[in-house]
C-alpha positions as CSV (number, residue, x, y, z in Angstrom):
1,X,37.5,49.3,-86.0
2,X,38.0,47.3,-82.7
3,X,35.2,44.7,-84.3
4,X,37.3,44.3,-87.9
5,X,40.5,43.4,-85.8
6,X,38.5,40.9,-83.8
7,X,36.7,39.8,-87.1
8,X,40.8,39.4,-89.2
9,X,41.4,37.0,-86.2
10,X,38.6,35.1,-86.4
11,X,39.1,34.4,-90.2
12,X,42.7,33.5,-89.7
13,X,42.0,31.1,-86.9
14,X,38.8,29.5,-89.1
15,X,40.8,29.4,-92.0
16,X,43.8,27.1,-89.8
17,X,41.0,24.8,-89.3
18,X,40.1,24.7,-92.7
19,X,43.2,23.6,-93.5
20,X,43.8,20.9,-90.6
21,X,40.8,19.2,-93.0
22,X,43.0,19.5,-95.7
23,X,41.0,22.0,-97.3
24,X,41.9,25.9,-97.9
25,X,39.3,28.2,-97.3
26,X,37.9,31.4,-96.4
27,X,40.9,34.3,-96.7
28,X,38.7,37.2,-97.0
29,X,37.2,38.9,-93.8
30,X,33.2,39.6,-94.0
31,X,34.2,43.7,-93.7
32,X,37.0,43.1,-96.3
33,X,34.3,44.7,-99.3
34,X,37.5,44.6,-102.0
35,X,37.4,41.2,-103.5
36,X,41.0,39.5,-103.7
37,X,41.8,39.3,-107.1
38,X,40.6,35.1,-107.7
39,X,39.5,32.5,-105.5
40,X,42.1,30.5,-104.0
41,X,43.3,27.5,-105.8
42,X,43.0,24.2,-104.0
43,X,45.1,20.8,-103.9
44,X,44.5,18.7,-106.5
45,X,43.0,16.0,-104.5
46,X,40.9,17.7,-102.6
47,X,37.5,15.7,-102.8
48,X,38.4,13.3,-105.0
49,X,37.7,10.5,-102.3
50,X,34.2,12.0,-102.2
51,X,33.2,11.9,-106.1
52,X,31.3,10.8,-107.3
53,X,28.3,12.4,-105.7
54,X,24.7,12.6,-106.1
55,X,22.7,16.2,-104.9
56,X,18.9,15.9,-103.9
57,X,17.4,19.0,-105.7
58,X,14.7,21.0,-104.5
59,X,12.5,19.8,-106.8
60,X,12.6,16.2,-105.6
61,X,15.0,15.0,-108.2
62,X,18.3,13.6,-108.4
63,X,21.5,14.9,-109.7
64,X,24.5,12.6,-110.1
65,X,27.6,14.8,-109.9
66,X,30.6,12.8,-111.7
67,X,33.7,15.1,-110.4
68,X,34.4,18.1,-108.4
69,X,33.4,21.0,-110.4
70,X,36.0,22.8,-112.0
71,X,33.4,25.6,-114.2
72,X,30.0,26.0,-112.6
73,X,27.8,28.4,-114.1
74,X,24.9,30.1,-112.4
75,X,21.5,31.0,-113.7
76,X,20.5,32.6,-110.9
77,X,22.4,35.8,-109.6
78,X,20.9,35.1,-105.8
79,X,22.6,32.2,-105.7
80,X,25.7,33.4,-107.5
81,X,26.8,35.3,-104.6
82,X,26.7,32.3,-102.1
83,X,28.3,30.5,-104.7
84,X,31.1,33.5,-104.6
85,X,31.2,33.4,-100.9
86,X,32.3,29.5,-100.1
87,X,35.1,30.4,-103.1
88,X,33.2,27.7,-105.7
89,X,34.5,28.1,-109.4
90,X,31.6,30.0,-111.0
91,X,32.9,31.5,-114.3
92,X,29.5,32.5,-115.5
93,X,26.1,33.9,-114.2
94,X,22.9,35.5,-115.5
95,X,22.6,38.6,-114.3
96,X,19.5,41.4,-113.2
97,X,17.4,42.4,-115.2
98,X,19.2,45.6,-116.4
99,X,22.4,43.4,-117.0
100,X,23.8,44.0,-113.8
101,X,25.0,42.1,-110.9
102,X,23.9,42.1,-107.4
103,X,26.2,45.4,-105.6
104,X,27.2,43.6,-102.6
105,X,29.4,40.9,-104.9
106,X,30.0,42.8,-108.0
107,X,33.3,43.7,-107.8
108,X,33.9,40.1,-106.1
109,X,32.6,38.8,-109.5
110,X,34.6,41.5,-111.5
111,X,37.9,40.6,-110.0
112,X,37.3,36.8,-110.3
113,X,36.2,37.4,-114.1
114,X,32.6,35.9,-114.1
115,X,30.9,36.2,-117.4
116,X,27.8,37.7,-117.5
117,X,25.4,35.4,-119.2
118,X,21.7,36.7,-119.9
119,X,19.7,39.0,-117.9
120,X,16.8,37.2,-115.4
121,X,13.9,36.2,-116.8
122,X,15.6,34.8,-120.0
123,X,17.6,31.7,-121.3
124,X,20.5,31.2,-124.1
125,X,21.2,28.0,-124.5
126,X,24.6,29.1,-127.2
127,X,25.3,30.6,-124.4
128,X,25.8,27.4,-121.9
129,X,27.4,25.7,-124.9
130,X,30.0,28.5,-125.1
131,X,30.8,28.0,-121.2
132,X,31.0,24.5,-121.2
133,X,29.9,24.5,-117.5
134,X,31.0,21.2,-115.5
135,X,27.8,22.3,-113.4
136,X,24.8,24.2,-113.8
137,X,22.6,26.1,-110.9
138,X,19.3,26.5,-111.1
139,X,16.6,28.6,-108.7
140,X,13.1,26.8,-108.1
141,X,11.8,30.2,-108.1
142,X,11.9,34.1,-108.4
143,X,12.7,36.5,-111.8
144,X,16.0,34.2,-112.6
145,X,14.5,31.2,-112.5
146,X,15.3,28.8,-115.3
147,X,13.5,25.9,-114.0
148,X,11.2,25.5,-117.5
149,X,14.7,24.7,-119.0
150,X,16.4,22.3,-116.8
151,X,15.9,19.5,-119.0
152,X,18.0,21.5,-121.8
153,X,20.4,22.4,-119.1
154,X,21.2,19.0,-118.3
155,X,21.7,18.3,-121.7
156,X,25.0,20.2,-121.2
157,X,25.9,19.5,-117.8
158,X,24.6,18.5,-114.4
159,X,21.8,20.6,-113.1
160,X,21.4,21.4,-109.6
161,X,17.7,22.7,-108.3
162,X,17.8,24.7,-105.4
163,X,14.7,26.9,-103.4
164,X,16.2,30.1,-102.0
165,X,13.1,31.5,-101.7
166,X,12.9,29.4,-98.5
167,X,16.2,29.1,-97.1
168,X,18.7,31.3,-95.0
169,X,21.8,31.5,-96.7
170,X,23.5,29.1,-94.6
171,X,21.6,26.0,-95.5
172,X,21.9,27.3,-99.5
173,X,25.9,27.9,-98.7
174,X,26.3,24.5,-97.0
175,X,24.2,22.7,-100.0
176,X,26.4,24.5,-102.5
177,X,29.2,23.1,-100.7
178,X,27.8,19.8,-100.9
179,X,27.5,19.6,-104.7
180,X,31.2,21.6,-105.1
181,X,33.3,19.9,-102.6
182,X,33.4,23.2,-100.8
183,X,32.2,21.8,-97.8
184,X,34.6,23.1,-95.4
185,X,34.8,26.5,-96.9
186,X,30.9,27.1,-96.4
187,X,31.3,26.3,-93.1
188,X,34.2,28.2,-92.2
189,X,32.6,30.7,-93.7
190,X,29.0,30.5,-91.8
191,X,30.8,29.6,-88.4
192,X,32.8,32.9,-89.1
193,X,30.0,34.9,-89.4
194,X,28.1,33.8,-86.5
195,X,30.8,34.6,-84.5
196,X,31.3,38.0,-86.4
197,X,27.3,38.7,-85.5
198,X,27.5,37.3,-81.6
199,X,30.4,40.0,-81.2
200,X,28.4,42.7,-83.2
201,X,26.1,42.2,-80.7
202,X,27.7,42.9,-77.5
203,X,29.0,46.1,-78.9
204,X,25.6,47.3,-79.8
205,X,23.0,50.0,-77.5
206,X,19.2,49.0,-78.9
207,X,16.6,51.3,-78.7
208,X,13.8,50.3,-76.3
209,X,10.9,48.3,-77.8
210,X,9.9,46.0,-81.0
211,X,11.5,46.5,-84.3
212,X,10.3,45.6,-87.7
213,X,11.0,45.5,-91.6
214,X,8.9,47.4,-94.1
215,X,9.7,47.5,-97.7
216,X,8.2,50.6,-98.4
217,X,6.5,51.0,-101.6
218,X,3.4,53.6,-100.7
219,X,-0.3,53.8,-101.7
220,X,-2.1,51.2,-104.0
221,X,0.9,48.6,-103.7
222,X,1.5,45.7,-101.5
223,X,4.1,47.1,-98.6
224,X,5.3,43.4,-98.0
225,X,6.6,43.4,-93.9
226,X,9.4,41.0,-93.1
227,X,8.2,38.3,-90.3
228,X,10.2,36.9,-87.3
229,X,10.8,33.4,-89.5
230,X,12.3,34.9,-92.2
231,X,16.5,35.9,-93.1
232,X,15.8,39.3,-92.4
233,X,14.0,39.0,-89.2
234,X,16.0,36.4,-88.3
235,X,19.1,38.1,-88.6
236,X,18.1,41.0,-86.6
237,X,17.2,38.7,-83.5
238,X,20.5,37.3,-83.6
239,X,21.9,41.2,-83.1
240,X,19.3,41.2,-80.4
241,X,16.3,43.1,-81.4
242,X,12.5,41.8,-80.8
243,X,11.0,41.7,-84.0
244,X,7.5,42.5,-84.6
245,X,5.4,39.9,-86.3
246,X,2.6,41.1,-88.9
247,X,-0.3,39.8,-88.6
248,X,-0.7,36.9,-91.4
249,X,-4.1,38.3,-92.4
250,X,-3.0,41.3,-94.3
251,X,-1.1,38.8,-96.9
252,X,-2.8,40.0,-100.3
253,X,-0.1,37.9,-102.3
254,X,0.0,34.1,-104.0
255,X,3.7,34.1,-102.6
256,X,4.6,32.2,-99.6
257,X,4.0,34.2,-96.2
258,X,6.9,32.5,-94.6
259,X,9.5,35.0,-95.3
260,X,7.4,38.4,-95.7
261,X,3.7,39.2,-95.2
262,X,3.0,41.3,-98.5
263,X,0.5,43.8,-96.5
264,X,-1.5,46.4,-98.3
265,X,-0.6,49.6,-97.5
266,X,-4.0,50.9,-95.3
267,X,-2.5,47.9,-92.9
268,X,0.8,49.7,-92.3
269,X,-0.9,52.1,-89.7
270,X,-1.5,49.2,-87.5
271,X,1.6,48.0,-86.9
272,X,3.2,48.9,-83.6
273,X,7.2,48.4,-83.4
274,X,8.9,51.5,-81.9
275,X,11.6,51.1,-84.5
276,X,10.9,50.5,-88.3
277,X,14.0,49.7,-90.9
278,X,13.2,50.3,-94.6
279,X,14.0,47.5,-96.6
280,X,16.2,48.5,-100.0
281,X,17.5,51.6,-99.3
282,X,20.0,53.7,-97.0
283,X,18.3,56.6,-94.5
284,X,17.1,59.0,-96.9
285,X,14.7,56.5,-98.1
286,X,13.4,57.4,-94.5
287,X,12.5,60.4,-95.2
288,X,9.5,59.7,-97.5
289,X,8.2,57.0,-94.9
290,X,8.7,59.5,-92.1
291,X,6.7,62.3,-93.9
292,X,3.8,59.8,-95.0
293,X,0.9,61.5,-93.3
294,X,-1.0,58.0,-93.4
295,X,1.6,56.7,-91.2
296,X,2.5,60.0,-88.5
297,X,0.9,57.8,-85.8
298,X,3.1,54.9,-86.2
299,X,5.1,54.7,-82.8
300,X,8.6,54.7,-85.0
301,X,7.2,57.8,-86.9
302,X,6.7,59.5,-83.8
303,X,10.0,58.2,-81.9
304,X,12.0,59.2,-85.1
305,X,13.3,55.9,-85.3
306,X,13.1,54.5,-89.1
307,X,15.8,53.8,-91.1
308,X,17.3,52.2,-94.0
309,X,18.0,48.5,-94.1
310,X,20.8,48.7,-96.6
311,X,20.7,49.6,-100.1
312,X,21.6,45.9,-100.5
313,X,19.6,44.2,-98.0
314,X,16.5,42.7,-100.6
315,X,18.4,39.6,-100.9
316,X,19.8,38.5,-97.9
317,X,23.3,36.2,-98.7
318,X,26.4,36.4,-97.1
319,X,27.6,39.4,-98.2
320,X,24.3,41.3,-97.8
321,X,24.0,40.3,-94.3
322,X,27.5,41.8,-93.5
323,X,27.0,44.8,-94.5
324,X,24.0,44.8,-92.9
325,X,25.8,44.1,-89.5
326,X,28.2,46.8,-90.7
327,X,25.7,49.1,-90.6
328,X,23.8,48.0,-87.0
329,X,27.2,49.3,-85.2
330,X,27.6,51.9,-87.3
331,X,24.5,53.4,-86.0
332,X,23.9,51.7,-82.4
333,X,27.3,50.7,-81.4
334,X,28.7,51.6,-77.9
């Protein structure tokens, strides 16, 4: 409780120096989970000294970007929630595969009344019609990738390219901000949240040792193991842990090694962190990886210290993260 009061004050002071830009930004607190009802409206010229603007997209082209964007719609849910986090006007998204929306911004989405578009992995053209976006976002990669469509997408709108596979949320939160004019929200909002994780910190007791990041998955499957470089690893060395880094020959995947090392599963014995989190999943999730008789001799096993990540924590975007901190005082705090 003592860190949520810190974090309201932190907000409200970021948020005054939002404004001293001339820009609103930011109400919501990073443990405030109930989204506010929409995003906040803003002056009507803000940015308008800025416009127009070009965006340099991932894949190496240009986008010229005519106005501020008043109706951006989003093909990719992993980017929707940054997107949702610097308060950018998305009124529509694709969604998961099962039609869903990520949890950790659903009911942020709900409450703001973004329209679920198709799920990942497909395209609908009526569809972008029927929005009318002023902008369209695109992912380079993953299962909501549109990329093989951008041309038709930009037949509609301007179409921004961006690689999330390769970027903290941060640099994708101040890009977004770039192309909506929500500069100074994105950065309120990432120099909030460093704050918020540099006071998570002091209140935390470690246990002894090297952690690490295994997304489970068991026998005759890659168990992909986060690395030091990555948002996950990376996140947990700013709350202080020493992350264990797997070793880059066990990668058995095409996909890059810079965020995970996709190990097979007879690797997983050899890795030697006294603490193991699970990646998708809350502490009973634990259980199965703690009863694995393959892995009884892995010093977390035998320390009794794996746990879950977060039922959220695949993707790692603003809101992820939070509740990831959430969840590290939760367990270790003083």
């Amino acid at each position: 409780m003592r860190l949520m009061h810190w974090l309201r004050a932190t907000l409200v002071a970021a948020a005054m120096l939002a404004a001293a830009l001339v820009l609103t930004a930011c109400g919501r607190q990073p443990t405030d989970h109930v989204p506010t009802p929409a995003p906040q409206q803003q002056p009507e010229d803000m940015g308008t000294a800025a416009w127009p603007r070009s965006f340099h997209n991932a894949d190496g082209s240009t986008t010229p970007i005519p106005a501020r964007p008043t109706r951006i719609l989003s093909t990719s849910p992993t980017l929707t929630g940054t997107l949702l986090a610097i308060d950018a006007p998305v009124v529509a998204s694709a969604t998961l595969v099962d039609g869903s929306f990520l949890g950790q911004w659903a009911a942020l989405a709900q409450a703001r009344g973004v329209e679920k578009l198709w799920p990942a992995g497909r395209m609908d053209l009526e569809a972008v019609l029927a929005v009318a976006p002023d902008l369209i976002v695109v992912s380079t990669g993953g299962a909501d990738s549109t990329l093989a469509h951008v041309q038709q997408l930009r037949s509609v709108a301007p179409t921004i390219v961006l690689d999330y596979g390769g970027e903290p949320w941060q640099s994708l939160a101040r890009q977004l901000g770039q192309a909506t004019g929500h500069e100074a929200q994105a950065q309120a909002r990432i120099t909030a949240f460093d704050a918020y994780v540099a006071q998570a910190r002091q209140q935390l007791q470690l246990p002894a040792g090297q952690a690490n990041i295994v997304s489970y998955n068991g026998p005759a499957i890659s168990n992909p193991v986060a690395t030091p470089e990555g948002p996950h690893g990376r996140l947990l060395s700013a709350l202080g842990f020493r992350m264990e880094a797997p070793d880059p020959a066990w990668h058995s995947s095409a996909e890059s090694a810079r965020n995970f090392v996709w190990a097979p599963y007879e690797k997983l014995p050899s890795l030697r962190a006294e603490t193991t989190f699970l990646l998708r999943g809350d502490d009973s999730r634990a259980a199965a990886f703690l009863a694995d008789p393959v892995l009884a001799n892995l010093p977390s096993v035998r320390n009794g210290q794996v746990y879950g990540l977060g039922v959220h924590s695949f993707r790692i975007d603003y809101f992820s993260a939070t509740e990831i901190v959430d969840g590290m005082v939760e367990r270790f705090g003083r």
